[in-house]
ZAMARGU-4260 file (C-alpha; in steps of 0.2 Angstrom, whole numbers, plus 5000, padded with zeros to 4 digits):
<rodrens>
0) 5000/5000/5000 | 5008/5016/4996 | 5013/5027/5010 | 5004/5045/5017 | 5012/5056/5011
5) 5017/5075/5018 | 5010/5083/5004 | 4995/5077/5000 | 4977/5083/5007 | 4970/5076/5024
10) 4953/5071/5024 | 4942/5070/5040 | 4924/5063/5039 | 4908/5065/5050 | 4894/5051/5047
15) 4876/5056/5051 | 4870/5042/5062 | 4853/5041/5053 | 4854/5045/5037 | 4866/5040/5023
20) 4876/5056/5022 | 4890/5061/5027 | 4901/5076/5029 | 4921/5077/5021 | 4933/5091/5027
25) 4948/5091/5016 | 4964/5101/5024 | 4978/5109/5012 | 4986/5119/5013 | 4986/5118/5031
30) 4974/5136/5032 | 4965/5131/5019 | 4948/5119/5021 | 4933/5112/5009 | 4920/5107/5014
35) 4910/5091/5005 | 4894/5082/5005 | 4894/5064/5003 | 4880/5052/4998 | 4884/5037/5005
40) 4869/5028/4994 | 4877/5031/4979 | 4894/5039/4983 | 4890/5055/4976 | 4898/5072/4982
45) 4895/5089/4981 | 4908/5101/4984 | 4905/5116/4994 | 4913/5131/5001 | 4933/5134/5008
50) 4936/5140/5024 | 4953/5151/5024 | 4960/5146/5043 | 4957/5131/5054 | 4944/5119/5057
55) 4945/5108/5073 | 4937/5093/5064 | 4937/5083/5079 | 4927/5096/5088 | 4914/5095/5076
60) 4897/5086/5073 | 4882/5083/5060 | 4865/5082/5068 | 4856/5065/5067 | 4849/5067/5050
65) 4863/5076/5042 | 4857/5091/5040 | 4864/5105/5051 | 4883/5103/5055 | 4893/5113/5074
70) 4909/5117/5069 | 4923/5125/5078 | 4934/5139/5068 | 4951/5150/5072 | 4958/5164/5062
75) 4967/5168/5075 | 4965/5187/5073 | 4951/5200/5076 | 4938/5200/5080 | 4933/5186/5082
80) 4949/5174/5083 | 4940/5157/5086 | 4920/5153/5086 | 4909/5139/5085 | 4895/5141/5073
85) 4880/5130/5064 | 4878/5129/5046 | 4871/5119/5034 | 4883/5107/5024 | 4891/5110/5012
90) 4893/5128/5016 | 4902/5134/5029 | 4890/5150/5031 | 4885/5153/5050 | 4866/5150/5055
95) 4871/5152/5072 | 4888/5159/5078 | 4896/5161/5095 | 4912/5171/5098 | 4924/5161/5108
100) 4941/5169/5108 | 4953/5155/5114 | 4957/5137/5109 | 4952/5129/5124 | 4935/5119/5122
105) 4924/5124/5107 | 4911/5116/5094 | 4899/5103/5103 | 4889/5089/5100 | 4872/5083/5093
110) 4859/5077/5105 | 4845/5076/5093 | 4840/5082/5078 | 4833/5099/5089 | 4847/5097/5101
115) 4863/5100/5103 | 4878/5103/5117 | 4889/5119/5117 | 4907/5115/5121 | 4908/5130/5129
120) 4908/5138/5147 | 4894/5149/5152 | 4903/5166/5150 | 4905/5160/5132 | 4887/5156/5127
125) 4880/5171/5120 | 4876/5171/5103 | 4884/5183/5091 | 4873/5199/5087 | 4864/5198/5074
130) 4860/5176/5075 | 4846/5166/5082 | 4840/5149/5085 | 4828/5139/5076 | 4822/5122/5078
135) 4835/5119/5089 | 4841/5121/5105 | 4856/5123/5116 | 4853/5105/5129 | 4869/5108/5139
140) 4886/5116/5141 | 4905/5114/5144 | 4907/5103/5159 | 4927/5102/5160 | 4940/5111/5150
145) 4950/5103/5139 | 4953/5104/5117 | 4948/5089/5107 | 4946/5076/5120 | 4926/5084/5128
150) 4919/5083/5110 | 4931/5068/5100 | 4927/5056/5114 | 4910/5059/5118 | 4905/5058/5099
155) 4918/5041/5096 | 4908/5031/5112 | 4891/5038/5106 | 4893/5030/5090 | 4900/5013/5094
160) 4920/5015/5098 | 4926/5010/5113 | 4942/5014/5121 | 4950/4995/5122 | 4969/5004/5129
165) 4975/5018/5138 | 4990/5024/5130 | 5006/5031/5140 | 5011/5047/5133 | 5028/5050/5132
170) 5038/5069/5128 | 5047/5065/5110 | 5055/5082/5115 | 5057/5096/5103 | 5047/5098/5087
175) 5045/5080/5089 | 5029/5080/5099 | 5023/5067/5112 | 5023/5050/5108 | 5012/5036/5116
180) 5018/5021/5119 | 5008/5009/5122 | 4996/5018/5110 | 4981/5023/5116 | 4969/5011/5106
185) 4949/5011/5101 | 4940/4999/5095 | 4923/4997/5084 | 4914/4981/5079 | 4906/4978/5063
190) 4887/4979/5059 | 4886/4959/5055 | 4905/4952/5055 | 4916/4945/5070 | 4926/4960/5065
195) 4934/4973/5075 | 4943/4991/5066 | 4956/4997/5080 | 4961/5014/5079 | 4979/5017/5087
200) 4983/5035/5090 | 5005/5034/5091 | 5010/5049/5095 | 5001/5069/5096 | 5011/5083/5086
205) 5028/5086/5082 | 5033/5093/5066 | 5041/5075/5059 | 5021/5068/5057 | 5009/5071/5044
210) 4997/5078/5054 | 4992/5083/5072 | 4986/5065/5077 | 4998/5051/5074 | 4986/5036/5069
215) 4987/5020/5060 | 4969/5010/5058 | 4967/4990/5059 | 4953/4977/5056 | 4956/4962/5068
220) 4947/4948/5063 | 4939/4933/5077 | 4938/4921/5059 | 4945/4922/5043 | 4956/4936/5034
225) 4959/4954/5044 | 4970/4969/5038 | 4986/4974/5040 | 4989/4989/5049 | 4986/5006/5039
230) 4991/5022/5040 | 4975/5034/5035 | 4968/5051/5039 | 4951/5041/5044 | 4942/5026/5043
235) 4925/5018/5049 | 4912/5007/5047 | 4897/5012/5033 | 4881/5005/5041 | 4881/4992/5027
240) 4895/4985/5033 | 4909/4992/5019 | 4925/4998/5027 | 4928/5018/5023 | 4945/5025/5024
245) 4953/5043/5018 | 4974/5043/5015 | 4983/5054/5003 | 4966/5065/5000 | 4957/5051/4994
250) 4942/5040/4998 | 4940/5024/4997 | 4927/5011/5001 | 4931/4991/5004 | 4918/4977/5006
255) 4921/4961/5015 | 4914/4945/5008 | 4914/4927/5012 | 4929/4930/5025 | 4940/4943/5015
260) 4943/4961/5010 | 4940/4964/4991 | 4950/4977/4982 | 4947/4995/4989 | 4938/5006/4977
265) 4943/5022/4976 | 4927/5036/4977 | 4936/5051/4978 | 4952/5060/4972 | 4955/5079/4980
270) 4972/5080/4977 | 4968/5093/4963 | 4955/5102/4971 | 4960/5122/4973 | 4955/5135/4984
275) 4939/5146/4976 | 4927/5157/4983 | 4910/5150/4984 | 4894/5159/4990 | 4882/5149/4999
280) 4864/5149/4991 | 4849/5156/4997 | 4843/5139/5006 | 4859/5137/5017 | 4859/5154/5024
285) 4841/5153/5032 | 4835/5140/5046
</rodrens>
């Protein structure tokens, strides 16, 4: 299997949980994000708007049925620095916006389709001038501090993964990060199949790893044939059972039959996708 490279875009994917649709941020350059649609029904997608500074992906949430997305954002200058909004995907246009400032907590969570958590601590729960709420609903706040860990790990354990090891995080020192050895490890089981995909996060940061999060993706089979281990930006059961996976900004999707992986299928290539300005039509800028 050819090797991640530096270069190449990384991909982060949201699933709704009920619906067949799901949500693709592609990263590069580094301050530079798309946001894309997927149909998971056909494996159709629709490209929508850039975002020009960062999105927390791991911070971030669809609603049940796929329709409204909480992300967190940082420019990192005035005035707003960082904020957590609500929008409709594709589009990166805020329905709702709150102004956070700083990088600690941010985004939230779906409850329901009508509900959702704010990752952020009551001083910081005012809505921007000029937004409202519409359908739904702030049904809780911040409850500890922290960065990806309030959001990331409530959203992994709401939708199936558990945490199978605790890793031992070790200073790499320097531009090198933290490593984690043992590897903190997570694990989900497949819809039908005595199958297990394992997520092993190696090491956090440091400028000598692709990306911010170190992690390496395994299916571990109770009968027949599993997977090697696999470096990728993301990978996850679809509800019919096909393993998905993003590495070197492109999509895949992998079915299991009779006791073995076919040959992956590649859905999408965003390797040559550019930055453009996109306006967000009239539908995605109103509740």
């Amino acid at each position: 299997m050819t090797p991640q490279t530096r270069t190449s875009p990384r991909i982060w994917v949201l699933l709704a949980r009920e619906a067949h649709t799901g949500v693709i941020f592609r990263r590069g350059p580094s301050a530079q994000v798309q946001l894309i649609r997927w149909d998971l029904q056909d494996d159709s997608f629709k490209c929508g708007q850039w975002f020009k500074g960062r999105i927390y992906e791991r911070r971030c949430d669809l609603s049940p049925d796929g329709n409204y997305l909480i992300y967190f954002a940082s420019k990192q200058k005035p005035p707003l620095y960082s904020w957590t909004a609500i929008s409709k995907p594709p589009y990166f246009t805020a329905l709702a916006l709150w102004p956070k400032g700083d990088c600690w907590n941010g985004g939230g969570h779906f409850l329901t389709n009508k509900s959702f958590v704010l990752d952020h601590h009551e001083l910081q729960s005012e809505l921007a001038p000029g937004f409202r709420l519409k359908g739904v609903s702030i049904g809780g706040l911040a409850t500890f501090r922290g960065e990806d860990a309030p959001v990331w790990e409530t959203t992994m354990q709401r939708d199936g993964w558990t945490l199978s090891r605790q890793g031992r995080q070790q200073n790499a020192g320097g531009i090198r990060g933290w490593l984690l050895d043992p590897p903190e490890c997570w694990t989900k089981p497949h819809p039908r199949k005595p199958l297990l995909l394992e997520m092993a996060i190696h090491g956090i940061a440091g400028k000598d790893q692709r990306g911010w999060y170190h992690i390496r993706y395994q299916v571990i089979a109770a009968e027949g044939d599993g997977m090697p281990e696999m470096d990728a930006d993301w990978a996850d059961w679809d509800r019919n059972g096909d393993l998905l996976y993003a590495r070197n900004g492109k999509i895949y999707r992998q079915k299991y039959r009779h006791g073995t992986f076919q040959d992956p299928v590649e859905l999408l290539d965003t390797t040559g996708h550019r930055f453009a300005n996109v306006d967000a039509p009239a539908k995605a800028r109103k509740w």
